[in-house]
C-alpha positions in Angstrom: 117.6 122.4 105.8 116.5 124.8 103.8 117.4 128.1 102.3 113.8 130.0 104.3 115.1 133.1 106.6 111.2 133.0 108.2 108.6 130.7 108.9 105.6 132.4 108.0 102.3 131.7 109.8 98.6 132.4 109.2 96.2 132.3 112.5 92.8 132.0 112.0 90.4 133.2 114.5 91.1 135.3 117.1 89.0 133.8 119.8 90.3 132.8 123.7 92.5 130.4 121.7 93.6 132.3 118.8 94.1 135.4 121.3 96.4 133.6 123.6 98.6 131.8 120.5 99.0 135.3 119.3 100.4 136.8 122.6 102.3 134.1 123.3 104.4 133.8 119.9 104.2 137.4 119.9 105.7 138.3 123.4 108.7 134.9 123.2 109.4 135.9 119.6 113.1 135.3 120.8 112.4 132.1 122.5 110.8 130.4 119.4 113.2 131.4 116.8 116.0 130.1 119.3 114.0 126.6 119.8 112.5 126.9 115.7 116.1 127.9 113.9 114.7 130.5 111.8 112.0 133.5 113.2 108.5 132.5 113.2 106.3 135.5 112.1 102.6 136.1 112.0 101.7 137.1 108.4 97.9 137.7 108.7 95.1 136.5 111.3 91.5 136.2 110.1 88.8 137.4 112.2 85.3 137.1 111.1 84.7 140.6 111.8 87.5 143.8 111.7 85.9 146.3 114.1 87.6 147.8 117.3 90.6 147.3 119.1 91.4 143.4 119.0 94.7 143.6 121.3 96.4 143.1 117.7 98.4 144.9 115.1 95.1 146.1 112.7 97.6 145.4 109.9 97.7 141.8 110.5 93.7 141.3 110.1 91.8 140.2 107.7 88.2 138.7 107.1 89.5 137.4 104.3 90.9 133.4 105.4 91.1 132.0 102.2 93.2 134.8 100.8 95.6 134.3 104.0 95.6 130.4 103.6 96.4 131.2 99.8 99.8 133.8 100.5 103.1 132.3 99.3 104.6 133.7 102.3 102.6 131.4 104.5 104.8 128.3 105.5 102.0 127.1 108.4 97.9 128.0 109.2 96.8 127.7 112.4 93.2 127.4 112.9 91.6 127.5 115.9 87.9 128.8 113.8 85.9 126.7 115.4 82.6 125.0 113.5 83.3 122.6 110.5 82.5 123.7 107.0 84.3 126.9 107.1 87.3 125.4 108.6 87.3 122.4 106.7 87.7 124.0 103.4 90.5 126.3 104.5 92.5 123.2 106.3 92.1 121.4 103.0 93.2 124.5 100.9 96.3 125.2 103.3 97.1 120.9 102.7 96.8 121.4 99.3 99.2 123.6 98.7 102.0 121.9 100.9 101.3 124.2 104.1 101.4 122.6 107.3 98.4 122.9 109.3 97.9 123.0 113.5 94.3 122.5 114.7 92.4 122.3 118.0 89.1 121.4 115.9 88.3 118.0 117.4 84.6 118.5 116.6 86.1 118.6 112.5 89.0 116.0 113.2 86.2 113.3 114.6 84.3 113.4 110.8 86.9 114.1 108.3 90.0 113.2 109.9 90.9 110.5 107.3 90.3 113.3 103.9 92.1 115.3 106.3 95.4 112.8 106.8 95.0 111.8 103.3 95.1 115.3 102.1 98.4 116.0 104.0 99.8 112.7 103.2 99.3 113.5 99.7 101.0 116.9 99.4 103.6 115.7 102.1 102.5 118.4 104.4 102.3 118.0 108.3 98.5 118.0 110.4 98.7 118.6 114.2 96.1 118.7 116.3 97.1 118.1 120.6 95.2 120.7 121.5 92.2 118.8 119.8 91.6 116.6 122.8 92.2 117.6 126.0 93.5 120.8 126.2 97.1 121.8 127.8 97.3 117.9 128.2 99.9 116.1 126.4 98.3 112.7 124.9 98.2 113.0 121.6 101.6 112.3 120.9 102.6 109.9 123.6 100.2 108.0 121.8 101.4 108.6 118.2 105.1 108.7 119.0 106.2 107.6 122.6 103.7 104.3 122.4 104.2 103.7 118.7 106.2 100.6 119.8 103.2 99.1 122.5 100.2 97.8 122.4 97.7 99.9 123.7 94.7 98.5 125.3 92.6 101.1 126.5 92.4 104.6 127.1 89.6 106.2 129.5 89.5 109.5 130.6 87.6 112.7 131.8 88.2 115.0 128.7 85.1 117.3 129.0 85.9 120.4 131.9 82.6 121.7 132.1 81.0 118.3 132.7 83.0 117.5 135.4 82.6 120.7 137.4 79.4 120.4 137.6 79.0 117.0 138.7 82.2 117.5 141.3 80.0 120.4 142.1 76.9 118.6 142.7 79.1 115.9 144.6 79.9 118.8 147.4 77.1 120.7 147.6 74.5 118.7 146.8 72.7 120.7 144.5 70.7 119.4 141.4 71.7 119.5 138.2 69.9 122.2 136.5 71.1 124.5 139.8 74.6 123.7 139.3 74.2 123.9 135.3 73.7 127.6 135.6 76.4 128.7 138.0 78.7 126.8 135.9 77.2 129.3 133.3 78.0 132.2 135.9 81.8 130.8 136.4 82.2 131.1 132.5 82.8 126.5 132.7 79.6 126.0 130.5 78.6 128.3 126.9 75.3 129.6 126.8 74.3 126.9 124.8 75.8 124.0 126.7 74.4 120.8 124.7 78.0 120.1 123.2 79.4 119.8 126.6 76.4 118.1 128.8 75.4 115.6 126.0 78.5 114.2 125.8 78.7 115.4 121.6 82.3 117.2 123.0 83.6 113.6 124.9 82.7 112.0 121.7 84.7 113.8 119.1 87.6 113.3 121.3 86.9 109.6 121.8 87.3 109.6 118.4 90.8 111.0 117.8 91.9 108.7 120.6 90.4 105.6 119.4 91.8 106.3 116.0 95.4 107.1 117.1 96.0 104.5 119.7 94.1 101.2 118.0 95.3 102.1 114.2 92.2 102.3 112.5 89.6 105.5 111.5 86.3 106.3 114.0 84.6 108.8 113.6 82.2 110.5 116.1 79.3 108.5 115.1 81.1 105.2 116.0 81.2 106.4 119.4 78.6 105.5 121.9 77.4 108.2 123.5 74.8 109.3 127.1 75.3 113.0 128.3 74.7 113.5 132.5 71.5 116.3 132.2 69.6 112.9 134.4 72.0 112.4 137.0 70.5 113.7 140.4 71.7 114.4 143.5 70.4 111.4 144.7 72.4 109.4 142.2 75.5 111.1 143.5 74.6 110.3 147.3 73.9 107.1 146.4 77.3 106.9 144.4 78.9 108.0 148.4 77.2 104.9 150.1 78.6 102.5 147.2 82.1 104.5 148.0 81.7 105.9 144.3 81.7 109.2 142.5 80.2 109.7 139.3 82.2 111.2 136.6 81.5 111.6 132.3 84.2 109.1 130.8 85.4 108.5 127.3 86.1 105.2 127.0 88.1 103.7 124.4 89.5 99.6 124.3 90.3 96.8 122.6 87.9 93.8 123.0 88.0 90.5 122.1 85.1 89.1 120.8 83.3 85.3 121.9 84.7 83.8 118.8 87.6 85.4 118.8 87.8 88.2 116.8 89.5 91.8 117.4 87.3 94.8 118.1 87.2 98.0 119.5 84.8 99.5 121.3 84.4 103.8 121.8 81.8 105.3 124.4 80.8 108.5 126.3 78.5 108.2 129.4 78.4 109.4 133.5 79.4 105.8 135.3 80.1 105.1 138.9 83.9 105.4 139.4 85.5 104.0 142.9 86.6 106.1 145.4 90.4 104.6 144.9 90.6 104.8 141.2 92.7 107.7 139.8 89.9 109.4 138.0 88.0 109.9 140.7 89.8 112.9 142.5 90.0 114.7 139.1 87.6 117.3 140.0 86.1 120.8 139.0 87.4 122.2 135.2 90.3 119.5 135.3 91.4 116.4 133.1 93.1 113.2 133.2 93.2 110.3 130.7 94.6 107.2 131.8 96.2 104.8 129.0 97.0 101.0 129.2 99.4 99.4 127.3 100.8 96.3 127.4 104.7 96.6 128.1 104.2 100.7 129.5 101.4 99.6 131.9 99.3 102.3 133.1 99.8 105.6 132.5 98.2 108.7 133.3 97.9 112.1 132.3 96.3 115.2 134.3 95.9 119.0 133.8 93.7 121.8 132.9 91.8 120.4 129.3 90.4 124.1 128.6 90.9 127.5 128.3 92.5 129.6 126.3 96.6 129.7 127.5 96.5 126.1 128.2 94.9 125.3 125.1 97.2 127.9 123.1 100.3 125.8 124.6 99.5 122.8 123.0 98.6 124.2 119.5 102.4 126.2 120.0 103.7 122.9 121.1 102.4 121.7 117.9 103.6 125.0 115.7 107.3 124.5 116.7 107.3 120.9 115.7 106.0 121.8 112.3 108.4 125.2 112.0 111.2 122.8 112.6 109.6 120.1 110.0 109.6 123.1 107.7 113.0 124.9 108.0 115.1 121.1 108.5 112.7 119.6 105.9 111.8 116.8 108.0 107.7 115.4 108.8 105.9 115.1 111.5 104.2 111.4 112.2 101.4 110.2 109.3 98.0 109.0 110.1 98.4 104.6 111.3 95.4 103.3 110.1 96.6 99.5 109.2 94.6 97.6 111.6 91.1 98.8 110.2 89.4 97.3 113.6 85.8 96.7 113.4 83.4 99.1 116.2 81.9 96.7 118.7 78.2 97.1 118.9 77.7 98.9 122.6 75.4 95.2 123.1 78.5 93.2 123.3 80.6 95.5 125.8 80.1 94.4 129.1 80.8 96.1 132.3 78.9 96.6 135.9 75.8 98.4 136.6 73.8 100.4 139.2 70.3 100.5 138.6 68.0 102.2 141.0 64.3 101.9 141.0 61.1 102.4 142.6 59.3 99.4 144.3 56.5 98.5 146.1 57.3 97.6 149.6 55.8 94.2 150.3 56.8 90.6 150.7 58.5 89.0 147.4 59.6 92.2 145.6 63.5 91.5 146.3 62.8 88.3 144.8 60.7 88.8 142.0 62.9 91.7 141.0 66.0 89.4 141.5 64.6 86.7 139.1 64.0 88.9 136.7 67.7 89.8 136.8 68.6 86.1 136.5 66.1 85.4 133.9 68.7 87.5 131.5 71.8 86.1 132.9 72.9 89.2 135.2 74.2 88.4 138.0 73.6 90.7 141.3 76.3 92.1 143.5 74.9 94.1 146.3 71.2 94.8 146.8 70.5 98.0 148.9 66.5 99.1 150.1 65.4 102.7 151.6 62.3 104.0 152.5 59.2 102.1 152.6 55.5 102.1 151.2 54.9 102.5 147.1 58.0 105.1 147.6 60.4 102.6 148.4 64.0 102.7 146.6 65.8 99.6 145.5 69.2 100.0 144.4 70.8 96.8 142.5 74.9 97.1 141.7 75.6 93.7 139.2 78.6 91.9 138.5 79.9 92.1 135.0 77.2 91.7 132.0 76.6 92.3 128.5 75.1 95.7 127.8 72.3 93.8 125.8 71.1 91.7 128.5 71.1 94.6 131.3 69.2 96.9 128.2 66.7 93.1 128.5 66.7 92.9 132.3 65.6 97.2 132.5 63.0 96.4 130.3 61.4 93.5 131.8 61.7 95.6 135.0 59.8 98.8 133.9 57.0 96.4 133.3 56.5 94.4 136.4 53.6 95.5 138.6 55.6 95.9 141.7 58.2 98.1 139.9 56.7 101.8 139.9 60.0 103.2 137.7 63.3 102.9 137.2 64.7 106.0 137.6 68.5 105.4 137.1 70.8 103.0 135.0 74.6 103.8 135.5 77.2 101.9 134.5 80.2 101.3 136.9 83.8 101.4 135.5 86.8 100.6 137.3 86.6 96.9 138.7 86.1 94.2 137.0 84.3 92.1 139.7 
């Protein structure tokens, strides 16, 4: 234990995150310093601009971060910034000096997260970051603590809010994309620019931190696979209904054995069929879920609100008293696992199911020119389902399991054949393993 009377703690930004975190630790002073040992006071909070009334003592701003990060009578810096230069240089400052650090950056934690570790490691200073992947949703450290004695196989999830409102918005109503795009706008669920969320560059950061933490070995977000859902259609998701489906954006994260045997892991983000009966698919509107495998555990799942600024704010509090109590006991938090240094899987060799829907002359022989051409790449077809008729008529083909190089072959092939007009949709299907 040592001698400190206070725990002294630098927020920077003051953002829906950074707003909540200071209410919070503001309004439970008495609670934290019961559950800490020692009070926990706010010694500064930067703000990129100082100008009206903030909901904040004005004596406690400053758009000055690096001169807060620097104070000696700043024990831990929580940053909920946003962007990743800015942030990354005050992180690495606070580490540098021995401060703990709490972060909900996952867009910064999925490129530097190994300078990051090896910063803290280094100056024996803690980094947390549970509010990094999905929100109020505890995963981060089941996976670095509770499971550090397991196996973990796989972890698949919905981690991205606004993409799954508006798909579980265009499963109700039926409305296209770009229509439900904007009233997610409307509802505050998507940012005026809402490439992050819909392109899957959000899902992938977070697929990152998970693949890291629960195989034992550094991804970054450019290891990670990655399709964002601004092409599914209404007519995929109806289609989706008759196949007793619903499409959802996953993050998918597993070990993989290789043909000859060797370990791999594999990280991707795309929109994929998802039974009716699977768990994941009755997580709907701004919710999350991630569902880990392990081999003595089994399954295990975990659901809540992945956004916003309270249930965001508890996680990075949940974090701040762990590393108050690290500081005032003297104790660490857990280090970066990295051993296993697992090889990334190229997204050729992962194979799954798939639902590809295209347009097709109606006349005798299609079905079975366009099923040979399947077979001629060794993918094997499940079901086979035709509507309309004419040039306009709609096949839909659902396979069994194949590589993702010899489907990526088969589509090909496909868009070239004379009684193929287009394929409008390729979707993979996750959940079964027929």
């Amino acid at each position: 234990m040592t001698s400190k009377k206070t725990i002294g703690i630098a927020v920077l930004g003051l953002g829906n995150v950074g707003s909540e975190v200071v209410r919070i630790l503001t309004e439970n002073a008495s609670d934290f310093e019961a559950r800490v040992g020692v009070p926990v006071e706010i010694r500064g909070i930067a703000v990129r601009r100082i100008d009206g009334d903030r909901g904040v003592d004005p004596a406690l701003l400053t758009d000055d971060p690096a001169a807060l990060v620097d104070r000696d009578d700043v024990d831990i810096v929580v940053e909920v910034l946003g962007g990743i230069e800015v942030p990354r240089k005050l992180i690495l400052a606070a580490l540098e000096k021995g401060k703990s650090v709490v972060t909900a950056n996952k867009a910064l934690l999925a490129e530097y997260t190994g300078e990051l570790a090896d910063a803290a490691e280094k100056s024996r200073a803690d980094l947390y970051f549970e509010a990094a992947v999905a929100g109020a949703i505890p995963v981060v450290r089941p996976l670095m603590q509770s499971l550090a004695g397991d196996r973990v196989n796989k972890v698949a999830g919905i981690v991205n809010g606004t993409t799954n409102f508006i798909l579980s918005a265009m499963d109700e109503t039926g409305a296209d994309y770009a229509e439900t795009l904007a009233e997610a706008g409307r509802l505050g669920y998507a940012e005026a620019d809402p490439t992050a969320d819909v392109e899957g560059y959000d899902a992938a950061s977070k697929a990152a931190i998970l693949a890291s933490i629960a195989f034992h070995t550094r991804v970054t977000a450019g290891d990670v696979y990655r399709e964002g859902i601004s092409k599914i259609t209404s007519a995929d998701l109806e289609m989706a209904r008759s196949l007793d489906c619903t499409i959802k954006l996953l993050a998918l994260c597993e070990r993989i054995t290789t043909p000859n045997g060797q370990d791999r892991i594999s990280a991707r983000v795309y929109p994929a069929l998802v039974p009716l009966d699977h768990p994941l698919a009755t997580v709907n509107g701004a919710f999350n879920a991630i569902v880990v495998e392990a081999e003595a555990a089994g399954r295990l799942m975990f659901y809540g609100q992945g956004a916003g600024g309270a249930p965001t704010a508890s996680a990075v509090l949940g974090d701040l008293v762990m590393a108050a109590r690290n500081k005032f006991y003297g104790g660490r938090g857990p280090l970066e696992s990295k051993y296993a240094k697992l090889k990334i899987a190229p997204m050729g060799d992962i194979t799954t199911r798939y639902y590809v829907n295209m347009q097709v002359a109606d006349r005798p022989g299609v079905l079975a020119t366009v099923a040979a051409e399947f077979a001629n790449h060794d993918v094997s077809i499940s079901t086979v389902r035709q509507q309309g008729s004419g040039d306009g008529a709609c096949l839909v083909v659902v396979t069994h399991l194949a590589s993702d190089s010899a489907l990526s072959k088969t589509v090909s092939a496909l868009e070239k054949m004379d009684v193929v007009t287009s394929v409008s949709s390729v979707l993979r299907l996750e959940g079964t393993t027929v």
